[in-house]
FISE-489010 format. One record per residue: x, y, z negated of N, C-alpha, C in turn. Coordinates in steps of 0.001 Angstrom, whole numbers, padded with zeros to 6 digits. Atoms other than C-alpha are relative to their C-alpha. Layout:
# FISE-489010
PT      n.X      n.Y      n.Z     ca.X     ca.Y     ca.Z      c.X      c.Y      c.Z
PT        X        Y        Z        X        Y        Z        X        Y        Z
...
# end
This chain:
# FISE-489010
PT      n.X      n.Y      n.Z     ca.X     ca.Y     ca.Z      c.X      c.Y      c.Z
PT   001265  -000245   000716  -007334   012262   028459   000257  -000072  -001499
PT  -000311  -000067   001366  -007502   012961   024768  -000269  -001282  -000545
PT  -000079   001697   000849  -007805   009691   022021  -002048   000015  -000074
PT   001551   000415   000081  -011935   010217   021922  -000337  -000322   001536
PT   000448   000252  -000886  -012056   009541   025734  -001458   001013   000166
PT   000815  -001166   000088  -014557   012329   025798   000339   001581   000477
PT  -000803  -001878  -000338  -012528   015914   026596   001221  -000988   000729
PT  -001364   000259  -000847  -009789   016272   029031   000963   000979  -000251
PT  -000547  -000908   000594  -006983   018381   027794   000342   000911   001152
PT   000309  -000880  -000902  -007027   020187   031345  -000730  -000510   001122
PT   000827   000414  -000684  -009016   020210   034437   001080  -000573   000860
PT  -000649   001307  -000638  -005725   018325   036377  -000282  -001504  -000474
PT   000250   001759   000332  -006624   014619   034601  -001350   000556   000808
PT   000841  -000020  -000494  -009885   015715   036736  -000140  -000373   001273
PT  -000255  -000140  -001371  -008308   015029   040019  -000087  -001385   000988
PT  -000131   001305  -000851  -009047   012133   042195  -001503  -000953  -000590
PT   000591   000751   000398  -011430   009269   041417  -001555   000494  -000155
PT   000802  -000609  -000269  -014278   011291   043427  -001191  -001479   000575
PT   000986   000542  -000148  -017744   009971   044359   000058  -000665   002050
PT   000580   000462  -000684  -018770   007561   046970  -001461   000218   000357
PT   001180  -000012  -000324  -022154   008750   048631  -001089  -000801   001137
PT   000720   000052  -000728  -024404   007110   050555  -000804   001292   000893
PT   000763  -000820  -001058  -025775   009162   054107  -000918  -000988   000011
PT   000756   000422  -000151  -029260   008540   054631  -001050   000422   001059
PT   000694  -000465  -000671  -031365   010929   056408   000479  -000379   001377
PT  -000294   000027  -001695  -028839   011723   059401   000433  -001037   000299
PT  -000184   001412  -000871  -028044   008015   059978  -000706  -001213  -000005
PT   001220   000831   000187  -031322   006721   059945  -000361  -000524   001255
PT   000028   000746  -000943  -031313   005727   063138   001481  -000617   000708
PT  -001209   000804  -000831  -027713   004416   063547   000076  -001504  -000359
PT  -000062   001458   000225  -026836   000662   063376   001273   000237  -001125
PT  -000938   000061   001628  -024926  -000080   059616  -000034   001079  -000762
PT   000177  -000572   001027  -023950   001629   056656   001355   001229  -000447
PT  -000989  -001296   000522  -022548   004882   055818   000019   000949  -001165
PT  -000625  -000746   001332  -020899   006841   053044   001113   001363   000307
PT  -001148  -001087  -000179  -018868   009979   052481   000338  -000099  -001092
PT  -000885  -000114   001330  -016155   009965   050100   000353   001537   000048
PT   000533  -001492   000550  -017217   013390   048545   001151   000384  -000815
PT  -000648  -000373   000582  -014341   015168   047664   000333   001647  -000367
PT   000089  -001227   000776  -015317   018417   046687  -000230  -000072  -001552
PT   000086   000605   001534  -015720   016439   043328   001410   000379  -000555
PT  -001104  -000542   000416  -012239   017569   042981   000259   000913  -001067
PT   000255  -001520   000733  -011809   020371   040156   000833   001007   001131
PT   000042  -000960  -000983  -010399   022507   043205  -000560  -000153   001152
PT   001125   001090  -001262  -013450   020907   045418   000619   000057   001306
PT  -000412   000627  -001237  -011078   019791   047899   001062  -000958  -000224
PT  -000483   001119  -000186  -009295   016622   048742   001472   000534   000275
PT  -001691  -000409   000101  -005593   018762   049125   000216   000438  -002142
PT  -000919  -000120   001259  -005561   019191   045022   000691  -001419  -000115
PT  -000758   001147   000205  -004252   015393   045146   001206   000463   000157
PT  -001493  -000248  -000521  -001188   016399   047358   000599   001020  -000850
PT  -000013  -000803   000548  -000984   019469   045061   000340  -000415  -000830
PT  -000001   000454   001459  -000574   017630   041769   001235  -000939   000351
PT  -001029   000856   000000   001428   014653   043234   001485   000429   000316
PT  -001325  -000648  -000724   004058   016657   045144   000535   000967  -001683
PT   000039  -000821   001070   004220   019185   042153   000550  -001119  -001197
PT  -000011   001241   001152   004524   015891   039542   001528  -000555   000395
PT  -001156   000606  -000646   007041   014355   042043   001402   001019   000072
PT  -000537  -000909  -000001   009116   017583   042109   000867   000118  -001335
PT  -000050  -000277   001794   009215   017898   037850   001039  -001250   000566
PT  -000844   001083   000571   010474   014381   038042   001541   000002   000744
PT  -001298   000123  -000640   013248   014740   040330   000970   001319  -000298
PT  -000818  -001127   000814   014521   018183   038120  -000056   000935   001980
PT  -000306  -001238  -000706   013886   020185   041656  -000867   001205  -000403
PT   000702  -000621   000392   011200   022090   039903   000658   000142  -001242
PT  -001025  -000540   001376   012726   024132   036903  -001477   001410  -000483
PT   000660  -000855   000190   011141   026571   034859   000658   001447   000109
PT  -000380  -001109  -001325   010886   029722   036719  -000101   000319   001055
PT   000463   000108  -000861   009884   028331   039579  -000811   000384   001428
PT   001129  -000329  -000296   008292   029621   042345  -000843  -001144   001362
PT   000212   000851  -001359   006057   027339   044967  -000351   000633   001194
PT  -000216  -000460  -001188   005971   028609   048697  -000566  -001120   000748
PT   000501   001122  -001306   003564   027032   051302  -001034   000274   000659
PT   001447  -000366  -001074   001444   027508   054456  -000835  -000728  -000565
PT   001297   000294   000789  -001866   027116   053875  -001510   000404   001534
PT   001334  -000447  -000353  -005530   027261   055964  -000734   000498  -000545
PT   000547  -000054   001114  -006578   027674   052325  -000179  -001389  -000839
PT  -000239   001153   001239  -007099   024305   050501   001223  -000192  -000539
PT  -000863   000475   000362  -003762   023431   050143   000436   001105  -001100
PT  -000396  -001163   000473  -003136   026964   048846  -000791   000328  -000934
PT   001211  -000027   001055  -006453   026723   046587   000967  -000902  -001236
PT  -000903   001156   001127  -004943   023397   044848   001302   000344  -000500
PT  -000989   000217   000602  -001412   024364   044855  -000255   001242  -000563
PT   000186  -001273   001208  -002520   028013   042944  -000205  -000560  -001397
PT   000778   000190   001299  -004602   026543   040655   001074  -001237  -000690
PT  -001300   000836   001021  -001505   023331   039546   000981   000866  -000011
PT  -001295  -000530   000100   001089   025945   040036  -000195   000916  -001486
PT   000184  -000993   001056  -000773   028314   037336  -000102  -000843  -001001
PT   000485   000737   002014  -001637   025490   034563   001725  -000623  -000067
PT  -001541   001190   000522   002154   023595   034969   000944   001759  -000108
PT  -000637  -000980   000159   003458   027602   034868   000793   000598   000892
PT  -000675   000114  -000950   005012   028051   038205  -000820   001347   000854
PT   000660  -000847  -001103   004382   031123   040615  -000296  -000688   001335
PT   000636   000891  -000937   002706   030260   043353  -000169   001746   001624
PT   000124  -000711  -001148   003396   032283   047054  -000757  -000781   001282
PT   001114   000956  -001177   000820   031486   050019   000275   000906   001536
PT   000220  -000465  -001531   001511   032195   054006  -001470  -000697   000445
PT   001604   000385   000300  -002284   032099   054655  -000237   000248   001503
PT  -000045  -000523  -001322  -003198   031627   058482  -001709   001199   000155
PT   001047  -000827  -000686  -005596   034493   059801  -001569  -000848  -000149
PT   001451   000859   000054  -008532   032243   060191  -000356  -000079  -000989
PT   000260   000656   001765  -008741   031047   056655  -001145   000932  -000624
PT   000821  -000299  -000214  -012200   032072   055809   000125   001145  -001677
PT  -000398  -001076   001224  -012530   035625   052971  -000390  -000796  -000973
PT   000512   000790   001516  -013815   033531   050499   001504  -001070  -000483
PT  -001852   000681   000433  -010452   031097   050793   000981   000845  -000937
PT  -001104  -001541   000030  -008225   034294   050521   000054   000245  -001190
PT   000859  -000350   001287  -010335   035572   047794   000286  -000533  -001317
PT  -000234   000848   001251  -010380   032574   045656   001445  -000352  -000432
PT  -001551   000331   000372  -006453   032017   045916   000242   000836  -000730
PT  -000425  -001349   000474  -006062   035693   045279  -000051  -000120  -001606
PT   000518   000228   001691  -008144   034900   041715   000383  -001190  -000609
PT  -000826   001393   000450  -005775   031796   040944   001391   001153  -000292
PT  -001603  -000340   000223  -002643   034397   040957   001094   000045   000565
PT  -001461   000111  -001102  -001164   033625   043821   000383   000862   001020
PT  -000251  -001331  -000761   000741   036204   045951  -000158  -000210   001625
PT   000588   000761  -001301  -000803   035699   049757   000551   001257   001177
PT  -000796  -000522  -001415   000667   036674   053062  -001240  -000249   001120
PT   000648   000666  -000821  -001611   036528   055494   000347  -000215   001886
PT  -001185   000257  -000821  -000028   035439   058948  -001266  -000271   001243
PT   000537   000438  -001092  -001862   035527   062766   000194  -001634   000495
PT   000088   000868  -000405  -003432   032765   063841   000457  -001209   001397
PT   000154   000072  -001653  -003289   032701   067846   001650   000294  -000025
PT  -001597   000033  -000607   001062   032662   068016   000501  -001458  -000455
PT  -000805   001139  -000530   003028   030107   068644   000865  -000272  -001341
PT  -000459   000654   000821   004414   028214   065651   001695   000305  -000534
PT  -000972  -000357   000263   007675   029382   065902   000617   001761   000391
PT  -000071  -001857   000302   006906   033262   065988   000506   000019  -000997
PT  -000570  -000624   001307   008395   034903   063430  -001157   000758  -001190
PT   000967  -000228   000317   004954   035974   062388  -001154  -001100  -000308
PT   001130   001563   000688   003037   032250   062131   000486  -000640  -001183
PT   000156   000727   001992   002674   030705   058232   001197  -000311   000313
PT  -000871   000636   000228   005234   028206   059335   001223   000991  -000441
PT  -001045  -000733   000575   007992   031065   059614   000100   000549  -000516
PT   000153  -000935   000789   006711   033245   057210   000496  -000676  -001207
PT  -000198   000560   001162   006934   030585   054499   001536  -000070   000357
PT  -001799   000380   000054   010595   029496   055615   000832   001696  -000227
PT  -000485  -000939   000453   011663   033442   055623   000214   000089  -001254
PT   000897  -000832   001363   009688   034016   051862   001395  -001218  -001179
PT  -001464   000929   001615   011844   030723   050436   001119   000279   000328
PT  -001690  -000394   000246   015354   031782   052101  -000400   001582  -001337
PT   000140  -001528   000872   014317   035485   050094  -000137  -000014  -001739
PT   000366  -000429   001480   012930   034115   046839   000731  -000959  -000667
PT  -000956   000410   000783   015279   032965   044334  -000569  -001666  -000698
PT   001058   000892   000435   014490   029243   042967  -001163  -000398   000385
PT   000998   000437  -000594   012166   028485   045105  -000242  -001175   000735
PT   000177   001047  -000587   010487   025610   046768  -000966  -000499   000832
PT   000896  -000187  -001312   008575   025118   050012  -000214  -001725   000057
PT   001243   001186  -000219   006045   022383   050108   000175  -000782   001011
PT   000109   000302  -001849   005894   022144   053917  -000691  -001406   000252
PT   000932   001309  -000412   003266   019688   053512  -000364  -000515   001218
PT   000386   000562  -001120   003249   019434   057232   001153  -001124   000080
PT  -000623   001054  -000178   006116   017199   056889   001085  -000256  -000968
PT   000083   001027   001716   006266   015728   053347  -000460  -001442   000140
PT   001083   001620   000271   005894   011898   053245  -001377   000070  -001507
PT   000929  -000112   000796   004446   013002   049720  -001368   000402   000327
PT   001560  -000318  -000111   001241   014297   051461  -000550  -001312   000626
PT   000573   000907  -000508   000912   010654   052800  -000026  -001154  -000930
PT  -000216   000601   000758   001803   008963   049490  -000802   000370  -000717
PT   000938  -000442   001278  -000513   011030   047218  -001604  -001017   000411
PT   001162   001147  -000284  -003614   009125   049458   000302  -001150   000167
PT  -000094   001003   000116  -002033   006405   049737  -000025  -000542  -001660
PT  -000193   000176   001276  -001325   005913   045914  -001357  -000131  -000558
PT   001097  -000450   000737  -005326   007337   045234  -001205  -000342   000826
PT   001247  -000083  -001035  -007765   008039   048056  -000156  -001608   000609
PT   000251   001491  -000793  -007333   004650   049833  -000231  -001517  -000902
PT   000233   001346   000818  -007512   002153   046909  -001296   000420  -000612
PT   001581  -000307   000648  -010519   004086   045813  -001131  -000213   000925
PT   001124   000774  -001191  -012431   003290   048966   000159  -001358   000072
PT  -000793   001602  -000258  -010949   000149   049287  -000943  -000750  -001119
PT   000849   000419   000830  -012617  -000550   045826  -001609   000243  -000559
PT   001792  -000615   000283  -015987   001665   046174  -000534  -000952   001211
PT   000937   001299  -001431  -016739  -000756   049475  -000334  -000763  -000198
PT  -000365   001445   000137  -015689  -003909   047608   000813  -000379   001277
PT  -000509   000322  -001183  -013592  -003963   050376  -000496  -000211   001600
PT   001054   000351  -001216  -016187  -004205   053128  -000226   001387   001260
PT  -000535  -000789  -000828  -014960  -001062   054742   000177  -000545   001152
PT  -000489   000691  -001146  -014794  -001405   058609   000360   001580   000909
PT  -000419  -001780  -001229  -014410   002555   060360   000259   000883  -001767
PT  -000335  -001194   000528  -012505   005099   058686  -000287   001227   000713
PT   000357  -000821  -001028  -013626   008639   059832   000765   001313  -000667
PT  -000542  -000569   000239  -011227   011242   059066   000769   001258   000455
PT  -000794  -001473  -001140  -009998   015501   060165   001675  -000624  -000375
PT  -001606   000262  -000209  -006241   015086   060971   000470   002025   000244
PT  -000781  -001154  -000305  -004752   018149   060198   001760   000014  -000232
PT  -001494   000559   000655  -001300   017882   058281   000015  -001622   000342
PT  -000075   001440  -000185  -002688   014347   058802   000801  -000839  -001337
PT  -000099   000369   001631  -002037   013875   054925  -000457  -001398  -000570
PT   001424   000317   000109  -005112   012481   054556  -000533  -001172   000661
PT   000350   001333  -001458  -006143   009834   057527   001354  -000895  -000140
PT  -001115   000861  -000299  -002598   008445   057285  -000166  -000788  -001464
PT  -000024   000802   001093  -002204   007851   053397  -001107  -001119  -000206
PT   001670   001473   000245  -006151   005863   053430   000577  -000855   000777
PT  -000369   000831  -000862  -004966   004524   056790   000589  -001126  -000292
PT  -000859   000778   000119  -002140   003242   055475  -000405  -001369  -000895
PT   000606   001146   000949  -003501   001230   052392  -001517  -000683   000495
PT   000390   001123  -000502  -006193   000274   054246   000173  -001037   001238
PT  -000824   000469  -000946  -004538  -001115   057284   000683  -001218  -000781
PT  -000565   000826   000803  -002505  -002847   054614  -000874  -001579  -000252
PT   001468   001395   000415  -005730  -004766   053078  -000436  -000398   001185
PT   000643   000053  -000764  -007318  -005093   056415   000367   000129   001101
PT  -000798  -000540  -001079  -005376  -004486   059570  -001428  -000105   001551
PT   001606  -000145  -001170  -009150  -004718   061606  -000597   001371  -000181
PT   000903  -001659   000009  -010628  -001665   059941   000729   001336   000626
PT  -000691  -001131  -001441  -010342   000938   062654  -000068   001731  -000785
PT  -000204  -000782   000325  -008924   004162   061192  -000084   001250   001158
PT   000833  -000702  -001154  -010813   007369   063523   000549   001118  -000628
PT  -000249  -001567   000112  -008959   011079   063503  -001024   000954   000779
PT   000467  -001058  -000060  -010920   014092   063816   000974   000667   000712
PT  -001028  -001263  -000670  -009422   016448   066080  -000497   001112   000724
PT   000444  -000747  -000136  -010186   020035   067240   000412   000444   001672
PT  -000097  -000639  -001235  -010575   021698   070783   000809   001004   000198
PT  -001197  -001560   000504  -007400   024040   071151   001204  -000669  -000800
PT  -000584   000190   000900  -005320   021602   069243   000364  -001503   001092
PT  -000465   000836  -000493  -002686   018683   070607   000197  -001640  -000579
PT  -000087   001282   000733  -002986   015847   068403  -000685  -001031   000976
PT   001585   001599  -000980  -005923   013133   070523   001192   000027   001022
PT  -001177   000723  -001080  -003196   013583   073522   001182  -000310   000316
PT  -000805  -000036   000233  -000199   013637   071975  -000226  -001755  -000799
PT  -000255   001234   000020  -001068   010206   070664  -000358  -000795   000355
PT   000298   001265  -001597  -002635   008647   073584   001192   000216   001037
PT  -001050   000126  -000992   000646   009869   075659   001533  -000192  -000572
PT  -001680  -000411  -000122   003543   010553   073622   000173   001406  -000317
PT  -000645  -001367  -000513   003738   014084   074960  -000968   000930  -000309
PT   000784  -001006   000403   002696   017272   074012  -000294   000848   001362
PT   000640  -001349  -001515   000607   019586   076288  -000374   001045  -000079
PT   000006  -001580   000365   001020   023299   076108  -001246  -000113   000246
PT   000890  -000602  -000849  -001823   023602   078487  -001644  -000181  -000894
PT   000732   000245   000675  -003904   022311   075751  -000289   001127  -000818
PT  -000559  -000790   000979  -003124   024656   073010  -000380   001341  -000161
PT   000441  -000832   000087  -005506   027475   072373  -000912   000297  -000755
PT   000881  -000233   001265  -007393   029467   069523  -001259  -000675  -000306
PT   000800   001121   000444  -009846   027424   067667  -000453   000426  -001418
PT  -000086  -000546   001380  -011782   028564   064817  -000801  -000853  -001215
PT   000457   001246   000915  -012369   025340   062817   001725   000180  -000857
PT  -000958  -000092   000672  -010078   025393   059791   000664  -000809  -000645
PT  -000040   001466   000212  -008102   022768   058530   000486  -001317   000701
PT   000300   001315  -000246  -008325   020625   061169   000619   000271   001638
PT  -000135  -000050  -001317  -006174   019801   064447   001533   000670  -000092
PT  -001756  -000945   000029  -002241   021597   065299   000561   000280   001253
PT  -000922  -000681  -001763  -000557   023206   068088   001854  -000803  -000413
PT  -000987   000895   000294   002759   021101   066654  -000134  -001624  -000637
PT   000221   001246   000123   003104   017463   065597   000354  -000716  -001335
PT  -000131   000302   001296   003198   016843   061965   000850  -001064  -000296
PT  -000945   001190   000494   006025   014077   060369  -000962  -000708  -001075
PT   000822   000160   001578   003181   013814   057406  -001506  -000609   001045
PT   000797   000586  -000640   000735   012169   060515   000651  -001458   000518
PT  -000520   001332  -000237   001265   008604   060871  -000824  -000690   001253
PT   000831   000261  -001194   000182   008190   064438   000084  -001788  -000110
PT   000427   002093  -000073   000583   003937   064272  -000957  -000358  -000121
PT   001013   000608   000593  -002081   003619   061895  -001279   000716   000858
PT   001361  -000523  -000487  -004556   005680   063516  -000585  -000594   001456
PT   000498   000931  -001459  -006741   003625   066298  -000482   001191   001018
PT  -000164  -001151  -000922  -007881   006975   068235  -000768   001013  -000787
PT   000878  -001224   000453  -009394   010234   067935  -000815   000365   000566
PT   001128  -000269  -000993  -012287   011945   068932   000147   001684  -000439
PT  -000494  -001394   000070  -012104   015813   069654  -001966   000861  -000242
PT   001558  -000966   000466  -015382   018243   068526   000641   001150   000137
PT   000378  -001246  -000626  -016257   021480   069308   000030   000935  -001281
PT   000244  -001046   000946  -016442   024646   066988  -001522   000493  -000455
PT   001495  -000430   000303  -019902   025208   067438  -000837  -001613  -000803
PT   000599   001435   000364  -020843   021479   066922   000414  -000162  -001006
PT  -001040   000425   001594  -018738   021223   063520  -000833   000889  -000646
PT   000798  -001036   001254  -020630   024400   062061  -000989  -000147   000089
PT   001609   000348  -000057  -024375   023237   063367   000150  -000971  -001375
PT  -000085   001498   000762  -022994   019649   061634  -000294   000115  -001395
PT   000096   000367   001386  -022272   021066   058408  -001058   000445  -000183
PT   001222  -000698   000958  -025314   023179   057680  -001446  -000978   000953
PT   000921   001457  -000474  -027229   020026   059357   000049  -000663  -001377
PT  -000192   000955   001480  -025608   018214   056358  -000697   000142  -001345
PT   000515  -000499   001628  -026501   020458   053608  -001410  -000175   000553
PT   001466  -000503  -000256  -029948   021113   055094  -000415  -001869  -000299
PT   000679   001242   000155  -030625   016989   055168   000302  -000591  -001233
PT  -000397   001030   001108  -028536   015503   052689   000186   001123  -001294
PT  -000042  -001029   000833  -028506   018648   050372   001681  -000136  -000982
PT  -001062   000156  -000086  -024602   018214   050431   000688   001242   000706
PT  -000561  -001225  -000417  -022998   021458   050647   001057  -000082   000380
PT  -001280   000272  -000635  -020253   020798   053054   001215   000867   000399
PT  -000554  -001087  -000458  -017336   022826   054383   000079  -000378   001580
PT  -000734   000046  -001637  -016248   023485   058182   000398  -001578   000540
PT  -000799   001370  -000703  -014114   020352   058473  -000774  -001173  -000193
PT   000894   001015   000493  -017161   017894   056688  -000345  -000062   001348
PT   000922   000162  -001257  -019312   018937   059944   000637  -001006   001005
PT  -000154   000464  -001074  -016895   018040   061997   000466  -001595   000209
PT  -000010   001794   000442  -016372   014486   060567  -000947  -000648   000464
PT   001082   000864  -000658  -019626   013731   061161  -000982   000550   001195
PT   000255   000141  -001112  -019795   015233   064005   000740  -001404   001068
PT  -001282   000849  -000544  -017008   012896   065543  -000994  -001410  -000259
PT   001037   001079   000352  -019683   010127   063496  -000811  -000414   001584
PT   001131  -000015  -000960  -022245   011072   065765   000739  -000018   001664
PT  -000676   000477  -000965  -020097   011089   068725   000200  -001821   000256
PT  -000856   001234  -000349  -018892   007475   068306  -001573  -000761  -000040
PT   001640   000911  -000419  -022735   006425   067610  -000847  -000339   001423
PT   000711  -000036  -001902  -023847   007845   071074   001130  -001352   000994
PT  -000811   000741  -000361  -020745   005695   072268  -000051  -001381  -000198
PT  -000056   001929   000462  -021794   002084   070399   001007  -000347  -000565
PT  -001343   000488   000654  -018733   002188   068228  -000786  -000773  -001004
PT   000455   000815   000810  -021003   000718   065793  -000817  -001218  -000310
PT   001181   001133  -000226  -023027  -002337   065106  -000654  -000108  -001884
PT   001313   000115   001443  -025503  -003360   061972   001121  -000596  -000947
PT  -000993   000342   000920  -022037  -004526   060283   000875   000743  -000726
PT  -001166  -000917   000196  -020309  -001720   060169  -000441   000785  -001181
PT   000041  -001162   001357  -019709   000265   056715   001325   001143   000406
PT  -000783  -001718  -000313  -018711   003798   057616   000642   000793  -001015
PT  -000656  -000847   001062  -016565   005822   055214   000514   001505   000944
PT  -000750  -001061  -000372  -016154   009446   056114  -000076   000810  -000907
PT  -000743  -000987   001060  -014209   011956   054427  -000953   001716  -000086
PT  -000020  -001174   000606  -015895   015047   053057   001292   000816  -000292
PT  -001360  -000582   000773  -012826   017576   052610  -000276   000942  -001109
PT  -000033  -000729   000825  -013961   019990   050792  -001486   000902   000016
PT   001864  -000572   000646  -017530   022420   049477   000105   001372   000874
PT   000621  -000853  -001724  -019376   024754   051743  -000050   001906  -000891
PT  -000013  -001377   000607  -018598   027716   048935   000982   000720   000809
PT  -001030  -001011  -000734  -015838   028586   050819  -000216   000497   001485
PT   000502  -000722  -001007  -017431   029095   054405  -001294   000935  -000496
PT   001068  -000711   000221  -020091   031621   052943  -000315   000841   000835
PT  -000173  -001064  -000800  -018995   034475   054967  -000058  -000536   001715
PT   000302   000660  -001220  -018484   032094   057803  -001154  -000882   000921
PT   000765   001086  -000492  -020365   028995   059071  -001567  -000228  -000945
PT   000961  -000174   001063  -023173   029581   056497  -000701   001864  -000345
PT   000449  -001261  -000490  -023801   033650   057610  -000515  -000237   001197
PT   000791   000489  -000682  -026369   033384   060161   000552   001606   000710
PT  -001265  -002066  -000546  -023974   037446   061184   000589  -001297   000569
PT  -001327   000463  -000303  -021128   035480   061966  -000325  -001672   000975
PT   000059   000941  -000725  -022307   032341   063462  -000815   000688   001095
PT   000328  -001409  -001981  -024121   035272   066396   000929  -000259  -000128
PT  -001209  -000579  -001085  -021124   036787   066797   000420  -001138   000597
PT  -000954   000348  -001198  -019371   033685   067882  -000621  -000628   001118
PT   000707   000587  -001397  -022180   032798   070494  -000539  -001354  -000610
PT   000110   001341   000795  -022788   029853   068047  -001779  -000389   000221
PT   001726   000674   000018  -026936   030081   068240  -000326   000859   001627
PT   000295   000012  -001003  -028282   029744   071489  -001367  -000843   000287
PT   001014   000056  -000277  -030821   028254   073576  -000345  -001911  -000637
PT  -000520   001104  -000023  -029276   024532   072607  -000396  -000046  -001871
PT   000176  -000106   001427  -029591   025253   068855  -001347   000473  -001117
PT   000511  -000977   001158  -031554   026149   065614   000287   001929  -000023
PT  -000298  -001153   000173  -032119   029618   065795  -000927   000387  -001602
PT   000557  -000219   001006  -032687   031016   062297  -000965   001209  -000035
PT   001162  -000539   000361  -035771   032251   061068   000284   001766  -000691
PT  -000512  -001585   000408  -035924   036170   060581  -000807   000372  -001317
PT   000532  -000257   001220  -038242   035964   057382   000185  -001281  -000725
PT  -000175   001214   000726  -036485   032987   055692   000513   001086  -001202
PT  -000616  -001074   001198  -035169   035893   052940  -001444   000697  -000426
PT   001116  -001018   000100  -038322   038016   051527   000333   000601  -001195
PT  -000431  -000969   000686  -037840   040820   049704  -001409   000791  -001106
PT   000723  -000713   000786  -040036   042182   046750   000260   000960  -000559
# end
């Protein structure tokens, strides 16, 4: 920050040291107290510019980053949002294997950061020659000076929250944190808080998010992975058909698995109550909430912390088009069906 404490000489000193919110409406009838650590407060309103800045910072210091640079890394889109936007202010090209799913507005906004985007099918098997993972490992043997992220298994994506995200809850609670509620995708995220709070607290029960179509919830209740599991899923972000090194299954006490349709009611539940414009993976946080409530995970003691990942600008086209949530069978007899004169035209 500059010497008047007043201006920031870029929007990176902007990164981290996001808001604690109180939920009120939708957990007005649960027992204790809940919060979302709102991290679309981010200047790339999502909770992957941390890993973006630290990995990138950590890189400079160890001379593997040179100028000339280029960075290389799968992406759903956040990670690929954050690392555009630090790769363009520290001067570094920035290449993105972007999976299929990743919603046009993601795409879009990387595109208008500068960064050169691949976009790679969703529905194959991890070690196609056509999924992010191998697209990115092709793009860095090809591009000269280059350097692949592979935030799926970087300790740095479990050190950047540990270092930031977890001492900042830790100190927005006063310590009085008791459920962590957190999507496990890279598992970045749930592990680094985990970790530091586990540390302080080894009672407060750290809760992964996990997606339908995706092997994580039984891969760390068994051990073992189960093909039979392992099928398209169009929640973004959140969940893996492989087993991340950057997920610290120890710390995590279990997971709870949500639905696609239930994650996109959740978020535009969210915005609509708490006027908290959420993305995809928010819903399904507190969907997973609301799961563990119906269950009695909670009592009148409990202070809830769940993770917001990131702002509901980027599902526009998606989970927030009342087109696109038809097509996928999403409004039914079970749901909100939207109003056909909520728009009026003069």
């Amino acid at each position: 920050m500059s010497q008047d404490n007043k201006s920031y000489n870029n929007i990176l000193e902007l990164i981290g040291n996001t808001p604690l919110i109180k939920l009120n409406e939708l957990t007005k009838n649960f027992l204790g107290s809940y919060f979302t650590k709102y991290e679309c407060y981010n200047p790339g309103h999502s909770s992957k510019d941390r890993i973006a800045l630290h990995i990138l910072n950590q890189a400079e210091k160890k001379g593997i980053l040179k100028k000339g640079s280029t960075i290389i890394e799968t992406t759903s889109g956040n990670t690929g949002f954050s690392l555009a936007m630090v790769s363009l202010l520290k001067g570094y090209k920035c290449i993105l294997a972007v999976s299929s799913k990743a919603s046009k507005d993601k795409i879009n906004m990387m595109k208008c950061l500068g960064a050169e985007i691949y976009v790679c099918p969703s529905n194959v098997s991890y070690d196609d020659p056509r999924s992010y993972y191998e697209v990115a490992k092709r793009l860095t043997n090809e591009t000269k000076n280059s350097v692949h992220i592979n935030q799926y298994f970087n300790e740095l994506n479990i050190e950047a929250h540990y270092e930031t995200t977890g001492p900042e809850i830790w100190s927005q609670t006063n310590g009085k944190i008791t459920h962590l509620i957190a999507c496990s995708g890279t598992g970045g995220t749930i592990s680094g808080i985990g970790r530091f709070l586990k540390e302080k607290n080894s009672n407060i029960k750290i809760i992964g998010v996990d997606a339908y179509g995706s092997i994580l919830k039984k891969y760390h209740e068994t051990g073992k992975i189960d093909p039979n599991e392992i099928y398209s899923y169009r929640i973004e972000g959140l969940g893996k058909n492989i087993v991340p090194s950057a997920t610290d299954f120890k710390i995590i006490d279990k997971f709870v698995k949500v639905t696609d349709s239930d994650s996109a009611h959740m978020a535009r539940e969210i915005t609509l109550k708490e006027g908290l414009f959420v993305g995809y993976t928010s819903g399904a946080a507190f969907q997973a909430a609301n799961i563990l409530n119906e269950e009695n995970e909670f009592n009148s003691n409990s202070l809830v912390v769940i993770v917001f990942p990131d702002h509901g600008s980027r599902y526009l086209s998606k989970i927030y088009s009342d087109e696109w949530m038809n097509n996928q069978g999403f409004y039914d007899s079970t749901f909100y069906q939207p109003e056909t004169n909520s728009i009026n035209y003069v």
